[in-house]
DRENDO-1510 file (C-alpha; in Angstrom, 1 decimal, always signed):
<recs>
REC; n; res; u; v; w
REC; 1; UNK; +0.0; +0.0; +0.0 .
REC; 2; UNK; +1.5; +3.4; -1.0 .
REC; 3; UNK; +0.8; +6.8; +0.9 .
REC; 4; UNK; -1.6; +7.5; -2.0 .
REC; 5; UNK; -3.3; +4.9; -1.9 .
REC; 6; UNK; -7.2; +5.2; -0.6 .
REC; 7; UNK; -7.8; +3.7; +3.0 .
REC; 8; UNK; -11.4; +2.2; +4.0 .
REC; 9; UNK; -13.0; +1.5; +7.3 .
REC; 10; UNK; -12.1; -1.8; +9.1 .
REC; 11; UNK; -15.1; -3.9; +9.2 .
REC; 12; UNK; -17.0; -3.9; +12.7 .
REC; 13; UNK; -16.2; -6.8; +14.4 .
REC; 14; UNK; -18.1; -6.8; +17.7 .
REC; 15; UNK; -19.3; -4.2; +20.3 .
REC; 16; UNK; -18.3; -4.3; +24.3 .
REC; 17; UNK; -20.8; -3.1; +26.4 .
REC; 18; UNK; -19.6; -2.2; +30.1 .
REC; 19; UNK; -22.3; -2.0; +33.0 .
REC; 20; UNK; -22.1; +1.6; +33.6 .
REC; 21; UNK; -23.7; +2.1; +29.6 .
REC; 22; UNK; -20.6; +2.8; +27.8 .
REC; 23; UNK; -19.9; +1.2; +24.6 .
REC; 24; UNK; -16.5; +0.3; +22.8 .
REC; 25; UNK; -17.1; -0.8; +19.4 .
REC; 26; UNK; -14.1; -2.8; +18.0 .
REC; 27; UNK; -13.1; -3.3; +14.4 .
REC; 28; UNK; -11.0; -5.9; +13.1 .
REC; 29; UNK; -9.2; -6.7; +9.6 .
REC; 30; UNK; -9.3; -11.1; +10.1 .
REC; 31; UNK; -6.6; -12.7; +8.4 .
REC; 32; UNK; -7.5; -15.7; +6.3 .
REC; 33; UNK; -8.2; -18.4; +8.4 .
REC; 34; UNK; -5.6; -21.5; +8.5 .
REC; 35; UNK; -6.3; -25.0; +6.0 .
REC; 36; UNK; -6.9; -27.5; +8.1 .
REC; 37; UNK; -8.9; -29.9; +6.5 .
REC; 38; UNK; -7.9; -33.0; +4.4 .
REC; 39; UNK; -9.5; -32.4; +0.6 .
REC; 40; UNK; -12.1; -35.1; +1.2 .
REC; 41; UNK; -13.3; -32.8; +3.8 .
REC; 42; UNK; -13.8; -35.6; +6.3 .
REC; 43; UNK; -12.2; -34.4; +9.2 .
REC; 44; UNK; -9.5; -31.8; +10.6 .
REC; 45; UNK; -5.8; -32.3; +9.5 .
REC; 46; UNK; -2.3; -30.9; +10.9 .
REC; 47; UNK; -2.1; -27.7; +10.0 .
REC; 48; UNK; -0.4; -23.7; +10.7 .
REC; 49; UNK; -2.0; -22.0; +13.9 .
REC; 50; UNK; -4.0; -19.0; +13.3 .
REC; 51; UNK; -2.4; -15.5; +12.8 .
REC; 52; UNK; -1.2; -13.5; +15.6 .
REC; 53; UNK; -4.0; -10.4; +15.9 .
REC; 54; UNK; -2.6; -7.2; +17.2 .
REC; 55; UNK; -5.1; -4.6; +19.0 .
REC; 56; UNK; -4.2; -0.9; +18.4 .
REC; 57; UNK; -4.7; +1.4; +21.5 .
REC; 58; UNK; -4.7; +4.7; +20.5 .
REC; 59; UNK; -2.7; +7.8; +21.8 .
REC; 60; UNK; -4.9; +10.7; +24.1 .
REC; 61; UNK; -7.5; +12.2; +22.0 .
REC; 62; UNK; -6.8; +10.7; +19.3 .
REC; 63; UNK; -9.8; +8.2; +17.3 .
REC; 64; UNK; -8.9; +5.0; +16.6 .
REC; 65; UNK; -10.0; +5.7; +12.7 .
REC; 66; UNK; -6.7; +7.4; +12.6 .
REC; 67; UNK; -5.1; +4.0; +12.7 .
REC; 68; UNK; -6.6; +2.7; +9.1 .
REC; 69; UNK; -3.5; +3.1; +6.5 .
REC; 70; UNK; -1.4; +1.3; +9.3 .
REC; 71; UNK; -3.5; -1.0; +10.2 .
REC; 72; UNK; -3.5; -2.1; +6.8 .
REC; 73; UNK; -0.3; -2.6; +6.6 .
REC; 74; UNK; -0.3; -4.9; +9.7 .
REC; 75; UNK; -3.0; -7.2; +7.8 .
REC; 76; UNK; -0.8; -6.9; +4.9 .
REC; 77; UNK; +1.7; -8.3; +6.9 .
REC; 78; UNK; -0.8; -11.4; +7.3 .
REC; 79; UNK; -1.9; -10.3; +10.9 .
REC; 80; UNK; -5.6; -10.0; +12.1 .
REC; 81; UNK; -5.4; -6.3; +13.2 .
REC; 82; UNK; -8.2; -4.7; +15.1 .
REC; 83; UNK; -8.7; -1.2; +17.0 .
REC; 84; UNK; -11.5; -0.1; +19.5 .
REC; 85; UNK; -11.7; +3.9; +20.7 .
REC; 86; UNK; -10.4; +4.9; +24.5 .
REC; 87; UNK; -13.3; +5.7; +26.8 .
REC; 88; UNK; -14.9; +8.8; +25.3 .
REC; 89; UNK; -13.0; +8.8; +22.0 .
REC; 90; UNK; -14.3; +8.2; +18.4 .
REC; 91; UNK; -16.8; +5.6; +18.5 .
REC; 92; UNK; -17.1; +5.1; +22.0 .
REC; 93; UNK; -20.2; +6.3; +23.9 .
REC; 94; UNK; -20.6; +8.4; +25.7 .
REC; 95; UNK; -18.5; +10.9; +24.4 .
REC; 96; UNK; -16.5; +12.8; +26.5 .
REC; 97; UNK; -17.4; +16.3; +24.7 .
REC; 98; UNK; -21.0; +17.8; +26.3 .
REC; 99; UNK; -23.6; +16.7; +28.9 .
REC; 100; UNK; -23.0; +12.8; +30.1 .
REC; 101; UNK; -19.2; +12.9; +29.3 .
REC; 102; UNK; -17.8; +9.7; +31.8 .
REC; 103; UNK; -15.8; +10.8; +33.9 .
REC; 104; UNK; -14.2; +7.6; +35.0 .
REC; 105; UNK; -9.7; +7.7; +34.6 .
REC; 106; UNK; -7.1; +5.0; +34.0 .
REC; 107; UNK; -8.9; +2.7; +36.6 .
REC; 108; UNK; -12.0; +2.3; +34.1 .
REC; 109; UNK; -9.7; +2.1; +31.2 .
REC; 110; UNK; -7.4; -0.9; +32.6 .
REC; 111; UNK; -9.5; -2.8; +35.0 .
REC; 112; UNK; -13.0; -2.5; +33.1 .
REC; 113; UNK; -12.9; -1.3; +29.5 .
REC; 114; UNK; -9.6; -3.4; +28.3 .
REC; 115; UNK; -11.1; -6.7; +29.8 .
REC; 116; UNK; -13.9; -6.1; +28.4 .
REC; 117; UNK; -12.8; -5.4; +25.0 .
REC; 118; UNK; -10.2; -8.5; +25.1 .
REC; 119; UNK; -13.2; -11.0; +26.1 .
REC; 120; UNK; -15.6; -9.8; +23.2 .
REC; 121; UNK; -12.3; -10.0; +20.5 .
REC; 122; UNK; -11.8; -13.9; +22.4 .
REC; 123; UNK; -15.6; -14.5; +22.1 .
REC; 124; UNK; -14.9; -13.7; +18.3 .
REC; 125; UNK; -11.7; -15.2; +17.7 .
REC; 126; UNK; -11.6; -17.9; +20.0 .
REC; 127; UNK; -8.8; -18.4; +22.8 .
REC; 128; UNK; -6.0; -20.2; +20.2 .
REC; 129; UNK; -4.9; -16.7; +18.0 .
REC; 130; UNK; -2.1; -14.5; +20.2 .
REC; 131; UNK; -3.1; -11.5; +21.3 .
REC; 132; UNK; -1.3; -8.8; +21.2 .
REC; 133; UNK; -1.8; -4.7; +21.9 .
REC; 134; UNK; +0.2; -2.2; +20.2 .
REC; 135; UNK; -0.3; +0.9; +21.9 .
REC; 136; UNK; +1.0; +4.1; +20.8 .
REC; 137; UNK; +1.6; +6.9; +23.6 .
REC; 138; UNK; -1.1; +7.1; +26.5 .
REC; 139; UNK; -2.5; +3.5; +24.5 .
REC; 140; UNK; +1.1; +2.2; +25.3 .
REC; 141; UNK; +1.3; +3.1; +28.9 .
REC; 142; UNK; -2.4; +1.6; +29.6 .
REC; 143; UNK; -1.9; -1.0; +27.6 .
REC; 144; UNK; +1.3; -2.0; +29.5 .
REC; 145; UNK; -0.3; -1.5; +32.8 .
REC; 146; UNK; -3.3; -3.4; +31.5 .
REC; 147; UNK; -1.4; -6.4; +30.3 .
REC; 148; UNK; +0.7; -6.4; +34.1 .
REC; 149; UNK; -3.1; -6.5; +36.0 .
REC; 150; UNK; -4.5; -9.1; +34.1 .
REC; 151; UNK; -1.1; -11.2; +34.3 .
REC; 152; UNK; -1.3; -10.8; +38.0 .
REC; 153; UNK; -4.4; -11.6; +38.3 .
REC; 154; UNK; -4.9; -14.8; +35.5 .
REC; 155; UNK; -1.6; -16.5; +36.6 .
REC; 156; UNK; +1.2; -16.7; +35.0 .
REC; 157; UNK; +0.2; -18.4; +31.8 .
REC; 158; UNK; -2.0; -16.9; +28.8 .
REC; 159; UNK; -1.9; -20.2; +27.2 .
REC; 160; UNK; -5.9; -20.5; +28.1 .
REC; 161; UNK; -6.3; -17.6; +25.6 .
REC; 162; UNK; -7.9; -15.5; +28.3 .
REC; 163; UNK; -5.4; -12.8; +28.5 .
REC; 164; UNK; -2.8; -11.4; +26.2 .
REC; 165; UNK; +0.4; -12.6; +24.8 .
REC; 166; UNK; +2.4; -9.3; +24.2 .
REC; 167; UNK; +2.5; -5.9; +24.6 .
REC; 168; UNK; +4.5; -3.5; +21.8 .
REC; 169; UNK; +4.7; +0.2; +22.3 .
REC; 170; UNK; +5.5; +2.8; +19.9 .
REC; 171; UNK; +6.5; +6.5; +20.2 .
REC; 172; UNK; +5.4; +6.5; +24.0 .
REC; 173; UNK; +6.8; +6.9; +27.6 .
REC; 174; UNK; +6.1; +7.6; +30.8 .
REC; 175; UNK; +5.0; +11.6; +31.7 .
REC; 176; UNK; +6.9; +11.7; +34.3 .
REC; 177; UNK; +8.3; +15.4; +34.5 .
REC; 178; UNK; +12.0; +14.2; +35.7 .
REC; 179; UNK; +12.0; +12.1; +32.5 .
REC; 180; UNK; +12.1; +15.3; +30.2 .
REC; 181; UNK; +15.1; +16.8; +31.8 .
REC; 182; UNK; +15.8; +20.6; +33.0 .
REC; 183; UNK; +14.5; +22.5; +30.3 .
REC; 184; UNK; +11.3; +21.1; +29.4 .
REC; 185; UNK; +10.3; +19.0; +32.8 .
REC; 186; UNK; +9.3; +22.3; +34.5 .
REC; 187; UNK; +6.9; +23.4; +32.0 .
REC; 188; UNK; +5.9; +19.9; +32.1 .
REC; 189; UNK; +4.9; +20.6; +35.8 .
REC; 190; UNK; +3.2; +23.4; +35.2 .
REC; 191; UNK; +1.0; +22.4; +32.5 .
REC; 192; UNK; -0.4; +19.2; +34.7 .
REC; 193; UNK; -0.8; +22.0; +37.1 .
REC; 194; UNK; -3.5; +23.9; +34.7 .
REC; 195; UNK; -4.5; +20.7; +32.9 .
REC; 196; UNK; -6.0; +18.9; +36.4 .
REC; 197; UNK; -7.1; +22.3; +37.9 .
REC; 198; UNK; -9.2; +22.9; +34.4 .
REC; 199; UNK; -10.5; +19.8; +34.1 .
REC; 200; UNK; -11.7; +19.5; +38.2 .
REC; 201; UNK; -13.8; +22.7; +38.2 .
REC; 202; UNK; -15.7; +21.8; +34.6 .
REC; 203; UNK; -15.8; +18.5; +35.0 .
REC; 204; UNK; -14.2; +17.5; +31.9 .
REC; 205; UNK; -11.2; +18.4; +29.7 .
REC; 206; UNK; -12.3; +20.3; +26.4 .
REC; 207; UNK; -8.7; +19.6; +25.0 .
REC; 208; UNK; -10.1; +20.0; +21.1 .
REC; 209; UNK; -10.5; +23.9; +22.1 .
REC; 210; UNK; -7.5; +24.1; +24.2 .
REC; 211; UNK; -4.8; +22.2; +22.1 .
REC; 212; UNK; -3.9; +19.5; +23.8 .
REC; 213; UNK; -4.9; +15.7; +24.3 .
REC; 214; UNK; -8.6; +16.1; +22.7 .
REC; 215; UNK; -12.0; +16.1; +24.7 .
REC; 216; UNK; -10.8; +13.6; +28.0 .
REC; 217; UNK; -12.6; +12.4; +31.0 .
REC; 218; UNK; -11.6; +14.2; +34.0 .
REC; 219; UNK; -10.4; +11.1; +35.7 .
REC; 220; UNK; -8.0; +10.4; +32.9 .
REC; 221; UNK; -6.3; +14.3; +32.9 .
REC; 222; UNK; -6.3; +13.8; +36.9 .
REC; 223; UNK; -4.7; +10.8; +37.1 .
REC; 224; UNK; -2.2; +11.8; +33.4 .
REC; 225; UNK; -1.2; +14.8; +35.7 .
REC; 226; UNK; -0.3; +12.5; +38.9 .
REC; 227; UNK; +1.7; +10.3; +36.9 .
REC; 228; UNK; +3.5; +13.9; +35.0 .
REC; 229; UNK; +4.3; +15.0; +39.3 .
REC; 230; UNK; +4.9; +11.6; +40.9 .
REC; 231; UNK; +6.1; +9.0; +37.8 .
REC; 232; UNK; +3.9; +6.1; +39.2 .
REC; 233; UNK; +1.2; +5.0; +37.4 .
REC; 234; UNK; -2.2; +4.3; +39.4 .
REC; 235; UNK; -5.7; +5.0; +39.4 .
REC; 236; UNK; -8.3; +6.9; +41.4 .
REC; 237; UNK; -10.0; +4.6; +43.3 .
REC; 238; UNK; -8.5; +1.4; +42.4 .
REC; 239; UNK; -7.2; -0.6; +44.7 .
REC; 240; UNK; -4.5; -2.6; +42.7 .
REC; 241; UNK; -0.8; -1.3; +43.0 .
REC; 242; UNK; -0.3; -0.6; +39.3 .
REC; 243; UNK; +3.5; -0.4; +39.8 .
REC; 244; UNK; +3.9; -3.4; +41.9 .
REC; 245; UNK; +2.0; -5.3; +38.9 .
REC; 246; UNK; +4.4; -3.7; +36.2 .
REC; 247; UNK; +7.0; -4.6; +38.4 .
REC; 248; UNK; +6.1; -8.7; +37.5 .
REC; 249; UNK; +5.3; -8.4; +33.8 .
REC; 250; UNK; +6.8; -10.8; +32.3 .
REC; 251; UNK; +5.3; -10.9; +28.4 .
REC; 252; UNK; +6.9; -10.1; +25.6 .
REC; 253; UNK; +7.3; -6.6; +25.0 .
REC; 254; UNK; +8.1; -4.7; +21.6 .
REC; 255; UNK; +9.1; -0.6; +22.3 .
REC; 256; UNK; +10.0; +1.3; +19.4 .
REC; 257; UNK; +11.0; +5.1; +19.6 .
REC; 258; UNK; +10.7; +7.3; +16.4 .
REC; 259; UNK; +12.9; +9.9; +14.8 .
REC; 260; UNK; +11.8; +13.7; +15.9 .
REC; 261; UNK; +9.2; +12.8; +18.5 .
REC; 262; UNK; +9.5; +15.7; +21.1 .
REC; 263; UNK; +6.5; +13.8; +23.1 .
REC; 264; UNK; +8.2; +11.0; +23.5 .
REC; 265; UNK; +11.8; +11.1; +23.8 .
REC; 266; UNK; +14.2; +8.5; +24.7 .
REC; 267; UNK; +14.4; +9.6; +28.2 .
REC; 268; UNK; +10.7; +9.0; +29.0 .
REC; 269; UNK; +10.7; +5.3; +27.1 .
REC; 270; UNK; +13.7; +4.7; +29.4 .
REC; 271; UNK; +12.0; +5.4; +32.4 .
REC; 272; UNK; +8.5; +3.6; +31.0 .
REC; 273; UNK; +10.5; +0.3; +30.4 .
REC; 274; UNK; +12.4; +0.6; +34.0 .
REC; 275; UNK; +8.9; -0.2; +35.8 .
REC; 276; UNK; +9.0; -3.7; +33.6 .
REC; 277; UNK; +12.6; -5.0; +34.3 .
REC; 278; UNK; +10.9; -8.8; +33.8 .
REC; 279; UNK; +9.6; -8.0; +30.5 .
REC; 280; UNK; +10.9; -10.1; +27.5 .
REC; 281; UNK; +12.0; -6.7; +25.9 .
REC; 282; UNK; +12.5; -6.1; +21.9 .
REC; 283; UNK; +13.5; -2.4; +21.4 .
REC; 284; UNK; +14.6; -0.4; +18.3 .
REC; 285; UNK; +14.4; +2.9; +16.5 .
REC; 286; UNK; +12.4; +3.5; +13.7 .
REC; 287; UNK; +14.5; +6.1; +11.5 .
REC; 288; UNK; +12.7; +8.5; +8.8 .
REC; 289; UNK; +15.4; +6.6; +6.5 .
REC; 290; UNK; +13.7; +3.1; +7.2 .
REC; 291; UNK; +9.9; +5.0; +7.2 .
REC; 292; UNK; +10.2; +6.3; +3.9 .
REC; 293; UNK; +9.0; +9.6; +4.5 .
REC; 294; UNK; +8.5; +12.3; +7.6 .
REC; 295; UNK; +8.2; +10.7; +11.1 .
REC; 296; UNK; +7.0; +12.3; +14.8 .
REC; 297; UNK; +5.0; +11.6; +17.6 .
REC; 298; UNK; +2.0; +10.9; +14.7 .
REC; 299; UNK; +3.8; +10.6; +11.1 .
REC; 300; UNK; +4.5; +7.2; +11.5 .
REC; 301; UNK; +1.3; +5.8; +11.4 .
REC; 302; UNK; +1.7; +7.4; +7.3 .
REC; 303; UNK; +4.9; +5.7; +6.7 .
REC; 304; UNK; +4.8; +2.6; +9.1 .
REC; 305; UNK; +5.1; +0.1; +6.2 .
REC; 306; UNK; +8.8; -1.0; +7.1 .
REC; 307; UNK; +7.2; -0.6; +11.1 .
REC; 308; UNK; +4.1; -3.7; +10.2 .
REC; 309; UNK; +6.8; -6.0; +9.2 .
REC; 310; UNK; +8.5; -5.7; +12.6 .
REC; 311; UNK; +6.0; -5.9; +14.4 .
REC; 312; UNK; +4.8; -8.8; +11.9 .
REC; 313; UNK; +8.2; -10.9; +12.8 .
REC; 314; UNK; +7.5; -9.5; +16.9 .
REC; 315; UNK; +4.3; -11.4; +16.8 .
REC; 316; UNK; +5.5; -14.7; +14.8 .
REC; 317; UNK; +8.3; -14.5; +17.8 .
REC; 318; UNK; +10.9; -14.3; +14.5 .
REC; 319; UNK; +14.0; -11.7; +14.4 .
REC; 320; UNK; +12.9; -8.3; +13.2 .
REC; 321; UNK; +14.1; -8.2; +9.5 .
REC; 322; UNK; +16.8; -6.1; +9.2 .
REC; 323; UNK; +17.7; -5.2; +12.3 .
REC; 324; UNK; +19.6; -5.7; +15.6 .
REC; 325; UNK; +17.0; -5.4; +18.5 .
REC; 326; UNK; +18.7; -4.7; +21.6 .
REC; 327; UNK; +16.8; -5.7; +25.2 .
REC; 328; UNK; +17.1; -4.8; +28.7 .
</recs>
């Protein structure tokens, strides 16, 4: 697929409904399913397991539509590639701009809206395809912390298909202020300051007027701005140690910086991937060179072509072609 080339919708694939009303429909590009019957078609035969299937979580404010042209990629890759909207985003309802925005944070993203989401793909797809997320910014962070609660929680296996096998992040990090160094961790500070005192006294964060992060959830801007002050990811309300969880990951986990992304710079992936020293950790650079074209924080998802087929060989647990991944 070249940057010219059109890009249609993913197909819906299934809808998951949480108790409190809120509704995450997913879409999904299904790779061809596996031969596995002898010609007489008189019973099943030995044959290739299904694709891997890798669910994008998308960056703050930003619609999981975004996603198409790489998402494409990723299925042309031979993966079964789905995305679902944050809590509020795109699709989801309700939306977090107006009257009966939700107001829940990270808690209702990682401990509600994620499980949820991962049943309804398994109810679709059946426990025997991997399962991997591929978050990008905030949708790598969540997805990581996600991935560490459910492992805690489910055991240590995911062979039952329950759970997921992998978590690979790109152009994300932690917020942490400290991680951005002297001259932009202050200003850092400040604007969590303004961001959680906004988004407390009107209940909601109108970031598509202000400039930053889209229409949020007050929960998610108030806990974003405790993780920018403190660097420790938890939630309001929750009573899971988030930290203490990422602390016993131990899944694979693909983290790929890109060239010229001031929002998430080396410094704050280092400190991300400190909280997960048990991860089974893949992590590389994705140069404009190797793109094919402009990257930053969001250009990459417009020249990710040479990005699918890495995280195509991630997946099929093969070397990444052409490079030299380096780990922990």
């Amino acid at each position: 697929m070249t940057k010219q080339d059109p890009v249609g919708e993913l197909p819906l694939l299934t809808t998951a409904e949480l108790p409190d009303g809120t509704r995450l429909p997913v879409r999904a590009l299904r790779a061809p399913a596996p031969e596995r019957f002898l010609p007489s078609g008189s019973g099943p035969a030995p044959g290739p397991p299904p694709a891997p299937a890798v669910l994008i979580l998308p960056a703050m404010g930003t619609p999981a539509r975004f996603y198409r042209r790489f998402a494409h990629q990723l299925h042309g890759e031979g993966l079964t590639v789905l995305t679902v909207d944050l809590r509020g985003q795109g699709e989801a309802t309700p939306s977090a701009a107006g009257r009966g925005a939700p107001s829940g944070g990270y808690r209702a993203i990682v401990e509600e809206d994620l499980p949820a989401v991962v049943a309804a793909i398994r109810d679709e797809l059946g426990t025997e395809p991997p399962l991997h997320l591929l978050g990008h910014s905030l949708g790598g962070q969540l997805g990581l912390v996600h991935a560490a609660l459910s492992r805690r929680s489910g055991g240590s296996s995911c062979a039952s298909g329950s759970g997921v096998d992998g978590v690979a992040v790109v152009a994300t990090g932690s917020v942490w202020f400290r991680a951005y160094g002297p001259l932009h961790g202050p200003g850092l500070l400040l604007v969590q300051l303004l961001i959680a005192g906004t988004a407390t006294v009107l209940g909601r964060w109108p970031g598509t007027r202000l400039g930053f992060g889209g229409n949020q959830p007050k929960g998610v801007m108030r806990d974003w701005a405790r993780q920018v002050r403190t660097g420790r990811y938890s939630g309001k309300g929750s009573a899971r140690d988030y930290e203490k969880a990422l602390g016993t990951l131990d899944l694979p986990v693909l983290a790929v910086s890109v060239d010229h992304d001031s929002f998430a710079p080396a410094s704050a992936l280092d400190h991300l991937l400190g909280k997960v020293p048990g991860a089974r950790l893949t992590r590389c650079h994705y140069t404009a060179q190797e793109a094919g074209g402009r990257l930053d924080h969001f250009a990459w998802t417009r020249a990710g072509g040479t990005l699918a087929k890495w995280v195509a060989a991630w997946a099929a647990d093969e070397e990444l072609p052409g490079r030299t991944a380096t780990g922990h």
